[in-house]
FIMAR-666316 format. One record per atom (N, C-alpha, C): x, y, z. Coordinates in steps of 0.02 Angstrom, whole numbers, padded with zeros to 5 digits, always signed. Example, Ala and Ser with C-alpha at 12.3 -4.5 7.8 and 13.67 -1.06 7.14 Angstrom:
! FIMAR-666316
+00660-00284+00390;+00615-00225+00390;+00660-00165+00390;+00642-00112+00354;+00684-00053+00357;+00645+00002+00394;
This chain:
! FIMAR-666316
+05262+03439+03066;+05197+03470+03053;+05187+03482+02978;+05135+03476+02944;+05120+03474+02899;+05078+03536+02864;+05099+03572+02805;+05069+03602+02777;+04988+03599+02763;+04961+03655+02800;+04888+03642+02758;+04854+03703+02745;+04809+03697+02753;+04736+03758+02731;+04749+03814+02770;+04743+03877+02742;+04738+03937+02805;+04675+03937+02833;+04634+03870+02862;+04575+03881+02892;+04585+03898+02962;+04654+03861+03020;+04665+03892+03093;+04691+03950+03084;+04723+03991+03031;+04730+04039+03061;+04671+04107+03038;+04631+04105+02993;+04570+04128+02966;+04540+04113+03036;+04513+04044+03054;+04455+04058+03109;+04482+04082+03172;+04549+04098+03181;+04594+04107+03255;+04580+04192+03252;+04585+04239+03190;+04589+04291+03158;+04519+04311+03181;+04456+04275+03156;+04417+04283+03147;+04387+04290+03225;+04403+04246+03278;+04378+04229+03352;+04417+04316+03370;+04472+04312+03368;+04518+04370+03397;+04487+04447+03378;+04483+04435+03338;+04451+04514+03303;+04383+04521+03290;+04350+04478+03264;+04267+04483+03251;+04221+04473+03313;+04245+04404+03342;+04178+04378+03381;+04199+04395+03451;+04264+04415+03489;+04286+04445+03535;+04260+04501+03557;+04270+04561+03497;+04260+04605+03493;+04182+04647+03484;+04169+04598+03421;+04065+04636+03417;+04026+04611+03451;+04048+04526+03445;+03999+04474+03486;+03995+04488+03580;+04068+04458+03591;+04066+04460+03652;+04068+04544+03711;+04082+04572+03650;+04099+04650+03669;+04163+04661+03739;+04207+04593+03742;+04262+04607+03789;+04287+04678+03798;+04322+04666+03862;+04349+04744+03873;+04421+04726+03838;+04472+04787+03826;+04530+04790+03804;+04599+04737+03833;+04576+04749+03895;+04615+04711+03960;+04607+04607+03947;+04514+04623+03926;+04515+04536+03925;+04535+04512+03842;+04537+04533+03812;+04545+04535+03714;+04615+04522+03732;+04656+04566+03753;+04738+04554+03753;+04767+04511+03802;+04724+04474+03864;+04733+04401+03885;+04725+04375+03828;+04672+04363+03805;+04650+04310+03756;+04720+04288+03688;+04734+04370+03654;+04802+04375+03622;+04855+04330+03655;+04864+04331+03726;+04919+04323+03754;+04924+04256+03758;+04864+04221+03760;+04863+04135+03773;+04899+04103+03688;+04882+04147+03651;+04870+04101+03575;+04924+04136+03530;+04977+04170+03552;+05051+04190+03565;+05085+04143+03596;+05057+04134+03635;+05127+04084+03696;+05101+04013+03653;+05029+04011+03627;+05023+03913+03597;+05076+03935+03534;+05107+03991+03501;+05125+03995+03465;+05209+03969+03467;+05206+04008+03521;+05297+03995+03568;+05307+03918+03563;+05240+03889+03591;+05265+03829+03616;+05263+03775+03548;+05230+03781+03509;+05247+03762+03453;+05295+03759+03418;+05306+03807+03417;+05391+03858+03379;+05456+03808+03403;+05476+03806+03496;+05499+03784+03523;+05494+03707+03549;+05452+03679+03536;+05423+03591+03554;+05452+03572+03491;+05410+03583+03429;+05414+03573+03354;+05456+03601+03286;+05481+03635+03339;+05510+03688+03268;+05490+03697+03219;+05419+03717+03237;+05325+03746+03186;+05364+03808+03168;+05351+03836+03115;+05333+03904+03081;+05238+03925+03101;+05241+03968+03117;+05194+03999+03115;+05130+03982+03062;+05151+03984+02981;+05121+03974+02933;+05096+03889+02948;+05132+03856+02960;+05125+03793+02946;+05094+03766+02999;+05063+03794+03077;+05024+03765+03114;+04937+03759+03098;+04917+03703+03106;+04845+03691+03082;+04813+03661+03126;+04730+03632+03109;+04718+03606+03157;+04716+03527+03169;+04774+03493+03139;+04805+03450+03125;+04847+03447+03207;+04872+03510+03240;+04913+03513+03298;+04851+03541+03344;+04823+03582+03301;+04764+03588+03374;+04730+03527+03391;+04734+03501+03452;+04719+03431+03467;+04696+03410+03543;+04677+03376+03556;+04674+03361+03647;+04738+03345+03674;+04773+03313+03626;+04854+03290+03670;+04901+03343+03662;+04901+03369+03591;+04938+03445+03608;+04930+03484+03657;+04868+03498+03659;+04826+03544+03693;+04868+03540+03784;+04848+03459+03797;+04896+03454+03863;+04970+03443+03858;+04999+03420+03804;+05068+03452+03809;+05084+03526+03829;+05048+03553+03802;+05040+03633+03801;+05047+03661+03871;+04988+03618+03901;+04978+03638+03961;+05035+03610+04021;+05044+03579+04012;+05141+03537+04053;+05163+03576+04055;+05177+03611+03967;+05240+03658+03981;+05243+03701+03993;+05161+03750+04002;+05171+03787+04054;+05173+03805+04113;+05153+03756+04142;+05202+03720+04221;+05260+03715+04214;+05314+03665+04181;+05365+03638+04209;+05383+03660+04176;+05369+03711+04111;+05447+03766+04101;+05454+03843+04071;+05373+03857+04105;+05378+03939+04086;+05357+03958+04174;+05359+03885+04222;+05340+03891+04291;+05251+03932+04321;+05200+03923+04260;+05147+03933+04284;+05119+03938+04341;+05090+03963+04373;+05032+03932+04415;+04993+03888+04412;+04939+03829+04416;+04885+03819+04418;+04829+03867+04405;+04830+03939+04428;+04762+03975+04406;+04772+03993+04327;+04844+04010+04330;+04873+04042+04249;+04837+03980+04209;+04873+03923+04220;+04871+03858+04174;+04790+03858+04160;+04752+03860+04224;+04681+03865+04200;+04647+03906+04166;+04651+03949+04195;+04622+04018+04134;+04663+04032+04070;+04725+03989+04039;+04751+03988+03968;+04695+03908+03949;+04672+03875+03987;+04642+03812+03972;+04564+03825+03915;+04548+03888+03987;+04486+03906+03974;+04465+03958+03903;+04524+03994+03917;+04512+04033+03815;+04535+03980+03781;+04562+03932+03777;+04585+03883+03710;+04495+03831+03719;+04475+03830+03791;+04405+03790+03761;+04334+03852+03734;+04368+03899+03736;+04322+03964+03710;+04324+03946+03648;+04382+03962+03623;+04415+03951+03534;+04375+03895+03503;+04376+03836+03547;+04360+03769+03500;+04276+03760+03512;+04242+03812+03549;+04182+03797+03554;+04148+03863+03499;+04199+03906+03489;+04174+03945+03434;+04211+03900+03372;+04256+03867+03356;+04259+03819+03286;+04213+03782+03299;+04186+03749+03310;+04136+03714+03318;+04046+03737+03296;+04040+03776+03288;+03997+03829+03259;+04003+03856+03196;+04065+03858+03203;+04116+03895+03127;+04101+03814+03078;+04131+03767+03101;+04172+03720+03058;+04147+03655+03087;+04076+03634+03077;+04020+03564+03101;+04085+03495+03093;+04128+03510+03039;+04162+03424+03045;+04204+03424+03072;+04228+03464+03111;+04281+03493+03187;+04247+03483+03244;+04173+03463+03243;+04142+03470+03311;+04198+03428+03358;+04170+03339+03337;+04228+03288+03358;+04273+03314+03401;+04336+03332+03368;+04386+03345+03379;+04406+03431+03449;+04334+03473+03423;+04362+03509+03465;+04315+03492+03538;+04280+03470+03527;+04230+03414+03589;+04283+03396+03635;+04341+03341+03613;+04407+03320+03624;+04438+03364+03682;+04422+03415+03661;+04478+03489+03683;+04446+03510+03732;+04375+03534+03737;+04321+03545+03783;+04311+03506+03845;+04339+03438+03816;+04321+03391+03887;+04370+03393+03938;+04435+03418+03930;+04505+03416+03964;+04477+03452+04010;+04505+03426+04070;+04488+03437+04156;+04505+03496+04189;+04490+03542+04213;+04534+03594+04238;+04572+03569+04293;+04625+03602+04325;+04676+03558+04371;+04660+03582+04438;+04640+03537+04478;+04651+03565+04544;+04678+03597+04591;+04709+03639+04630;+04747+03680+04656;+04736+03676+04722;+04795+03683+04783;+04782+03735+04837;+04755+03792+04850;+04725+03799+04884;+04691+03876+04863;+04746+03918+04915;+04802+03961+04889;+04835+04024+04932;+04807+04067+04971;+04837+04068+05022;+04822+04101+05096;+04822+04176+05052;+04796+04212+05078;+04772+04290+05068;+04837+04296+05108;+04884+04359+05055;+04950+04383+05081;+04926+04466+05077;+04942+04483+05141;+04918+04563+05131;+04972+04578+05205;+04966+04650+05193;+05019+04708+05245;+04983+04719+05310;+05009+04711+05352;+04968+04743+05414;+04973+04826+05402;+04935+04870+05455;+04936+04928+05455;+04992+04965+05449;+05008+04924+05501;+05096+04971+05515;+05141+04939+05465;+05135+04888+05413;+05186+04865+05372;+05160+04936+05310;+05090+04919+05299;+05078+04984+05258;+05098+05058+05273;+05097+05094+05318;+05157+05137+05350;+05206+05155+05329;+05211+05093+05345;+05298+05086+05325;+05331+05092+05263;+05292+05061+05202;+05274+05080+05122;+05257+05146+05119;+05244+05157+05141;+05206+05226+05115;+05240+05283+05142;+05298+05273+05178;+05343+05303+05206;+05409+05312+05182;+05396+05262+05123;+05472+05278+05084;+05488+05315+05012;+05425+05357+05010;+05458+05375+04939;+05482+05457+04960;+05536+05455+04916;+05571+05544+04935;+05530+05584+04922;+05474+05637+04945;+05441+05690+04961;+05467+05765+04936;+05521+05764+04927;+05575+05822+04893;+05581+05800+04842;+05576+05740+04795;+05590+05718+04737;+05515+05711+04700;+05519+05746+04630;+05467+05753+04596;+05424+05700+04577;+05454+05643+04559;+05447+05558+04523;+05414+05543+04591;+05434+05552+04637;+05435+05494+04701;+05379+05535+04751;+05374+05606+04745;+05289+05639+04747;+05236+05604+04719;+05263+05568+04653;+05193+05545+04610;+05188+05488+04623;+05238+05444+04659;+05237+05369+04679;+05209+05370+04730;+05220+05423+04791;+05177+05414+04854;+05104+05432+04833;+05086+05468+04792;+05005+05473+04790;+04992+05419+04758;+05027+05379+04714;+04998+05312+04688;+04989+05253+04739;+05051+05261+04753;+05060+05191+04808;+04995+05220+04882;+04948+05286+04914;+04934+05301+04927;+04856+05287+04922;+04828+05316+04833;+04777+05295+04807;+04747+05229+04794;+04797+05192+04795;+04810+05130+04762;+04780+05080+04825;+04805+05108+04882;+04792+05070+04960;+04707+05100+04981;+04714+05161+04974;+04652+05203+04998;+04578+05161+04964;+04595+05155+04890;+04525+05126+04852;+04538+05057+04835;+04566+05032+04863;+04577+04960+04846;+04563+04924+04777;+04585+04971+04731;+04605+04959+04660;+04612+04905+04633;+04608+04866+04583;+04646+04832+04550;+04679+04897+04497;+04765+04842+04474;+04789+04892+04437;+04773+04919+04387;+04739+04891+04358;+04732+04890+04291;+04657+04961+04282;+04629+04937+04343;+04591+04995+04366;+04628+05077+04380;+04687+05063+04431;+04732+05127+04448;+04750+05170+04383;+04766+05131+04328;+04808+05175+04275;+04748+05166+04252;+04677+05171+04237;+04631+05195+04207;+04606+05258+04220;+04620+05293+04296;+04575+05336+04325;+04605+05410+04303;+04561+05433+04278;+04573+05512+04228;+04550+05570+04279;+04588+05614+04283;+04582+05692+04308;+04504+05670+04336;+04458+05704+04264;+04398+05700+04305;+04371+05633+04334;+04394+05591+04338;+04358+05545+04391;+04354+05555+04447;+04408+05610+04474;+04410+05624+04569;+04350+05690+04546;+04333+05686+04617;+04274+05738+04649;+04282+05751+04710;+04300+05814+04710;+04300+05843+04766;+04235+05876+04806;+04216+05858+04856;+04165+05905+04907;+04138+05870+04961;+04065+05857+04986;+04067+05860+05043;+04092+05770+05086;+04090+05736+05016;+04120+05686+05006;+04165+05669+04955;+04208+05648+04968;+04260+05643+04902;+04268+05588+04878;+04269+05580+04808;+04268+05498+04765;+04315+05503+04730;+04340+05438+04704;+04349+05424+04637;+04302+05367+04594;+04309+05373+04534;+04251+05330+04486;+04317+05272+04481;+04302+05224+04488;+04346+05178+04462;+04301+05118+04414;+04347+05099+04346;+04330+05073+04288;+04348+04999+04295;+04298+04961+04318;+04292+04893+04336;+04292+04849+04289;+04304+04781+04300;+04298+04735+04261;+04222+04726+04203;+04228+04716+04150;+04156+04705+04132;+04122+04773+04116;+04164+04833+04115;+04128+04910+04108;+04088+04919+04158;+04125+04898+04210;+04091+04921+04275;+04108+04960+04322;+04093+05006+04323;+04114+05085+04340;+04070+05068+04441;+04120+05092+04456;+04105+05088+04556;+04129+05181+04590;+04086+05197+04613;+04121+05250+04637;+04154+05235+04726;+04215+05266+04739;+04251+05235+04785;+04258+05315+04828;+04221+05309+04895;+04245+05374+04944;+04326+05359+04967;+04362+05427+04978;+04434+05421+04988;+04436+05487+05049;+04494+05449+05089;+04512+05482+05148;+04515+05551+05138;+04506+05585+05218;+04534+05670+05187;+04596+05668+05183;+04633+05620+05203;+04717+05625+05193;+04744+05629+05132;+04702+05566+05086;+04692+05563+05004;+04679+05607+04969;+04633+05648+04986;+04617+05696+04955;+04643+05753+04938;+04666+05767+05004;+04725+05835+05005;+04804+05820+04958;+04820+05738+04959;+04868+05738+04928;+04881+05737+04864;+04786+05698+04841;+04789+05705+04761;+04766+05774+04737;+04753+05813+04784;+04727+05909+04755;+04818+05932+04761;+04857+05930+04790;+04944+05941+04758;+04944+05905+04710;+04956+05851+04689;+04979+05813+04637;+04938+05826+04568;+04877+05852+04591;+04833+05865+04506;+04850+05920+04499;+04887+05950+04541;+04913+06043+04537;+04979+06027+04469;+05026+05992+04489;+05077+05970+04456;+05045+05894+04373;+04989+05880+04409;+04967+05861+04334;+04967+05890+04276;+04919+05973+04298;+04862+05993+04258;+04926+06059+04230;+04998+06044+04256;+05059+06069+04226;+05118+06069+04191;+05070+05994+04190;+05137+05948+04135;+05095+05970+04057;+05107+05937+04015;+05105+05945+03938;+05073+05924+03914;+05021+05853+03945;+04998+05824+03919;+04917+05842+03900;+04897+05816+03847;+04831+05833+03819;+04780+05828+03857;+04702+05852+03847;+04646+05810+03882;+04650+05738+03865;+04665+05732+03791;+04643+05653+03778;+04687+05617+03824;+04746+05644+03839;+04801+05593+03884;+04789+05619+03954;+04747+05628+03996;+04738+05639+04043;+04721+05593+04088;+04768+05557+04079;+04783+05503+04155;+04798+05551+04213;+04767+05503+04252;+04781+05536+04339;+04876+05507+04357;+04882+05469+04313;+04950+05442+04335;+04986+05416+04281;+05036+05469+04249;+05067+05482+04223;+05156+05455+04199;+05170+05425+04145;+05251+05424+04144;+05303+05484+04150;+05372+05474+04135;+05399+05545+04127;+05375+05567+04062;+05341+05534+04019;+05331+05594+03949;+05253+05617+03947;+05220+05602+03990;+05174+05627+04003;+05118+05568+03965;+05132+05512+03965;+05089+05457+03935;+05062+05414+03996;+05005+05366+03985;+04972+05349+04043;+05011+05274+04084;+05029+05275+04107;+05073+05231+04137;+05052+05173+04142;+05077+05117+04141;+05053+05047+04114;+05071+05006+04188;+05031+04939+04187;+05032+04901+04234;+05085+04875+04272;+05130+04874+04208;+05194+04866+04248;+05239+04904+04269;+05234+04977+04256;+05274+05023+04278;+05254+05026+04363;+05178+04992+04366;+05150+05016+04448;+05177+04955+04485;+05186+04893+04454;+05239+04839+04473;+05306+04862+04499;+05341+04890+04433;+05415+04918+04461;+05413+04982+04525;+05367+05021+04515;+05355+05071+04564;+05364+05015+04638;+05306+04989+04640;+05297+04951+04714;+05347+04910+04717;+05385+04877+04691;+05439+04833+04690;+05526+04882+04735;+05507+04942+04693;+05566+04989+04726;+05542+05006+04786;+05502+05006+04814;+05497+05054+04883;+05473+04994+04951;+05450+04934+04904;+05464+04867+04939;+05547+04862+04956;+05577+04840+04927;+05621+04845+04931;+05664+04893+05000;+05655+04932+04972;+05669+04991+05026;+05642+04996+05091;+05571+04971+05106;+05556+04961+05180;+05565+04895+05195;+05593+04851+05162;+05621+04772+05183;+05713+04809+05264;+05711+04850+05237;+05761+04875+05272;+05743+04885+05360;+05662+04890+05358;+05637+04912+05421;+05623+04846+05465;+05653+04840+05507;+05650+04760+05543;+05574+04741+05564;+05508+04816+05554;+05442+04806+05581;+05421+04793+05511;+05459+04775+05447;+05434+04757+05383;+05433+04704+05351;+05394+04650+05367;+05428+04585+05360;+05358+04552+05312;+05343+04565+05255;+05314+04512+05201;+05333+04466+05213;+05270+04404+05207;+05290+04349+05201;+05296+04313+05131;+05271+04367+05081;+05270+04353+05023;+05301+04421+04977;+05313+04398+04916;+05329+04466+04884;+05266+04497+04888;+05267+04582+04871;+05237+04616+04854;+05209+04661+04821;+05157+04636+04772;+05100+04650+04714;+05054+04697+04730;+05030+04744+04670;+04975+04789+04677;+04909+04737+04703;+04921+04685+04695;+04828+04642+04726;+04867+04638+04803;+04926+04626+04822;+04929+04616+04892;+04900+04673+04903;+04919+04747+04892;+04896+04806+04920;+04803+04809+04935;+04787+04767+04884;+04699+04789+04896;+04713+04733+04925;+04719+04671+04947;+04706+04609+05005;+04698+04667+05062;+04777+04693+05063;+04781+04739+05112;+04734+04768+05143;+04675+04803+05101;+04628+04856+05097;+04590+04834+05122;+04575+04758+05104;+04513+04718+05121;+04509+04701+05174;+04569+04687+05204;+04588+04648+05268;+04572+04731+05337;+04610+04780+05309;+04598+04823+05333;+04510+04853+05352;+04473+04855+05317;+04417+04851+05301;+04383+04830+05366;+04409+04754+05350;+04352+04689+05381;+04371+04692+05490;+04434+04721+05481;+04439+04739+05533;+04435+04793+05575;+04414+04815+05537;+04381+04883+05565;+04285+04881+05569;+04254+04809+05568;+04205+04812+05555;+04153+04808+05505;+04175+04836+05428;+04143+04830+05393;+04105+04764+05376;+04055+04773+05343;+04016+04717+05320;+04044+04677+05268;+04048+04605+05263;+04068+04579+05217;+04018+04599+05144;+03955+04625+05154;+03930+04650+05071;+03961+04721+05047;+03983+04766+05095;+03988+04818+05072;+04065+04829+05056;+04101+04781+05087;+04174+04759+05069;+04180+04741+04996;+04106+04684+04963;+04098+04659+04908;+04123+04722+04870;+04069+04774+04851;+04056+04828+04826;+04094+04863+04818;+04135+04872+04891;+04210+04915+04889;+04254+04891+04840;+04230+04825+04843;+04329+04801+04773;+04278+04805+04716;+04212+04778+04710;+04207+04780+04631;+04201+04704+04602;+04178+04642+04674;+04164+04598+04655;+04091+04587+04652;+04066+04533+04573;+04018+04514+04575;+03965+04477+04620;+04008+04446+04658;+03987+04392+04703;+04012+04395+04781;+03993+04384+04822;+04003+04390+04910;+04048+04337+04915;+04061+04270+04870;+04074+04220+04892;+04140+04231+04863;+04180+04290+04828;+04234+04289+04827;+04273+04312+04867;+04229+04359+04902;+04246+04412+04944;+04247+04378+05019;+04222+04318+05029;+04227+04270+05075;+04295+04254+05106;+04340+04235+05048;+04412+04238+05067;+04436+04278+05126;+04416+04329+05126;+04455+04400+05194;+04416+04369+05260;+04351+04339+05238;+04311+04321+05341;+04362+04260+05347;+04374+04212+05295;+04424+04152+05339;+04488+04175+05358;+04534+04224+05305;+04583+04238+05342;+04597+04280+05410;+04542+04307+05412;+04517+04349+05486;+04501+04318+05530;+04476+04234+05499;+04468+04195+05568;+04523+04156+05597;+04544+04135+05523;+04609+04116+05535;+04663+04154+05573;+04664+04195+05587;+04701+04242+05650;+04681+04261+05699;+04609+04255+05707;+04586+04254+05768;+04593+04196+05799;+04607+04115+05775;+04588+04065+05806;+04666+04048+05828;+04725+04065+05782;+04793+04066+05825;+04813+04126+05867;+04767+04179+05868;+04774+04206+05921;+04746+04176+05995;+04696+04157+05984;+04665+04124+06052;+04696+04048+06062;+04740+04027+06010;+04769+03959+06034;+04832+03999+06062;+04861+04059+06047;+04929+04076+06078;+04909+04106+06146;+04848+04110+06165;+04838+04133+06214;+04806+04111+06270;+04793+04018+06246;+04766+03993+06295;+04795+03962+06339;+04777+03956+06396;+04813+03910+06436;+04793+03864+06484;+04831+03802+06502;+04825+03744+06525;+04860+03731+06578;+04809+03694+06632;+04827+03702+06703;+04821+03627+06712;+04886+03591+06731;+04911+03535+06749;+04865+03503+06802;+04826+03448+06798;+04803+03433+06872;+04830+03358+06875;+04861+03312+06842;+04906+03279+06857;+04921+03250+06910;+04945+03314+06963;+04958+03287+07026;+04894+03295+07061;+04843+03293+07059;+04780+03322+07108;+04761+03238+07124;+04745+03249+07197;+04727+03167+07215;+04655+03128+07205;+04665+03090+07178;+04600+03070+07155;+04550+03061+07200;+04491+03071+07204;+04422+03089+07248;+04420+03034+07299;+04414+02957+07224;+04401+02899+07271;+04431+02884+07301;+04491+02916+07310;+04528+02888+07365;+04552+02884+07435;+04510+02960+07443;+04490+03009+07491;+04441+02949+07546;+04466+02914+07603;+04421+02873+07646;+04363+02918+07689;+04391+02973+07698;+04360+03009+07744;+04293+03029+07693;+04321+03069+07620;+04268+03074+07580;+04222+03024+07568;+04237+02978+07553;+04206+02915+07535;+04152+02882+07599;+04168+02889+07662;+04155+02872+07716;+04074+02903+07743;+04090+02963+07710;+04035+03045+07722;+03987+03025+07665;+04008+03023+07624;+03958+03001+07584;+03917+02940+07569;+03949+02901+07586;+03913+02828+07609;+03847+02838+07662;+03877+02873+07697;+03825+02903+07765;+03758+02937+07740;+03766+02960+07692;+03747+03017+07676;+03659+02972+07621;+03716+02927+07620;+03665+02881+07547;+03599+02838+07556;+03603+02826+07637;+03551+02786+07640;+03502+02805+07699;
């Protein structure tokens, strides 16, 4: 790689911090995806090329890099297909803002723009039955202080069908207590949903805000869900949380995932729970906080999809094989001849 101009990393600087931020007005959550894609093109540079940092230009930003790029994060950081696509889709963000920036780059980042997104399987919806959820929610120690605050998470977390990133957003005052009880939850896009919660929920998060509103921490740090130092607990701590108490009801022979289990299995969970109990597929929409019905579509096929091997495990087939055939019946045949003219 060859030394050149600080113009990729000026306009990379410039996309990340200026036009992210004032232009597109991203939330915090989508800005630090965006970070995260053009870090790892950094890795893979580093490690393909043995690039310095300084010395990548847009000499390497390219359409064939671009899909080298994309290989290797399949076949050796083990991607997904959705990952691989949505790192596809901020690198054709980037080159459609150089392209605006820098007219004799159009060409080239045109190049970059045209690369195909990859097709995929689309994954079966993995979620808990009732009683697998139960069963989660049955294992954290109740006498133990930490594991009080894991059952109201792992609790809340099922009740409002959260995304996580939503869960560790939700502050003291977002719950409301009275003749209905909510929480505000902070959606994708600054989109705030208010979510009704069980009386079971309720009673457990009025203990647990007892022991909140007694820890140390400030108003400004007033997460509803808390580390041990009283800081707001991050996405992956609610990973390791659910990971330990998975774990722990894998022990119960009525606990059987067919997949590991993630804070989005828990809202599948929710959804699935939901849809079988009746709810409407629009107001299901609403409940998670999707824009569109047609994502929310996913939960009616997997609901049919279990209704239709239920009625294949339950149908049954009656041999007639041996039954003697009509015409062969003389006497039948005989009567009816009679009968014909």
């Amino acid at each position: 790689m060859k030394k050149n101009s600080n113009e990729f990393p000026r306009l990379l600087a410039g996309f990340l911090s200026t036009y992210l931020t004032r232009e597109k007005n991203l939330t915090q959550d989508t800005e630090a995806s965006y970070h995260d894609v053009f870090r790892i093109w950094y890795l893979f540079c580093q490690k393909k090329y043995n690039a310095d940092t300084i010395s990548i230009g847009f000499e390497d930003f390219n359409k064939h890099r671009i899909e080298e790029f994309l290989d290797w994060l399949e076949q050796d950081r083990n991607c997904s297909i959705a990952t691989r696509n949505h790192r596809l889709s901020v690198i054709k963000s980037f080159a459609r803002y150089v392209s605006f920036e820098k007219p004799d780059l159009v060409f080239e980042m045109n190049q970059i723009r045209s690369i195909a997104y990859k097709k995929g399987d689309k994954p079966c919806v993995q979620y808990l039955t009732e009683e697998e959820i139960e069963i989660l929610l049955n294992q954290p120690n109740l006498s133990d202080r930490y594991e009080r605050r894991d059952y109201c998470l792992l609790l809340t977390l099922f009740d409002t069908g959260a995304r996580v990133s939503e869960l560790i957003n939700i502050r003291k005052n977002d719950i409301s207590f009275g003749s209905v009880n909510t929480i505000i939850l902070h959606g994708k896009g600054r989109k705030d949903r208010i979510i009704p919660i069980t009386k079971t929920t309720s009673q457990v998060l009025r203990k647990y805000l007892k022991t909140v509103e007694n820890s140390n921490s400030s108003p400004s740090e007033a997460f509803l869900f808390q580390n041990r130092y009283g800081k707001q607990m991050t996405r992956w701590a609610v990973t390791d949380i659910l990971k330990k108490y998975d774990n722990r009801a894998r022990a119960d022979i009525h606990y059987r995932p067919m997949a590991p289990v993630t804070p989005h299995v828990i809202r599948h969970s929710k959804a699935m729970s939901l849809l079988k109990a009746g709810v409407n597929l629009i107001y299901i929409r609403d409940f998670l906080g999707h824009s569109d019905v047609q994502t929310t579509q996913i939960y009616a096929r997997a609901d049919m999809t279990l209704k239709m091997e239920a009625i294949a495990s339950s149908e049954t087939y009656v041999d007639r094989s041996s039954e003697k055939d009509w015409t062969s019946d003389a006497e039948l045949m005989e009567w009816l001849l009679s009968r014909s003219g």
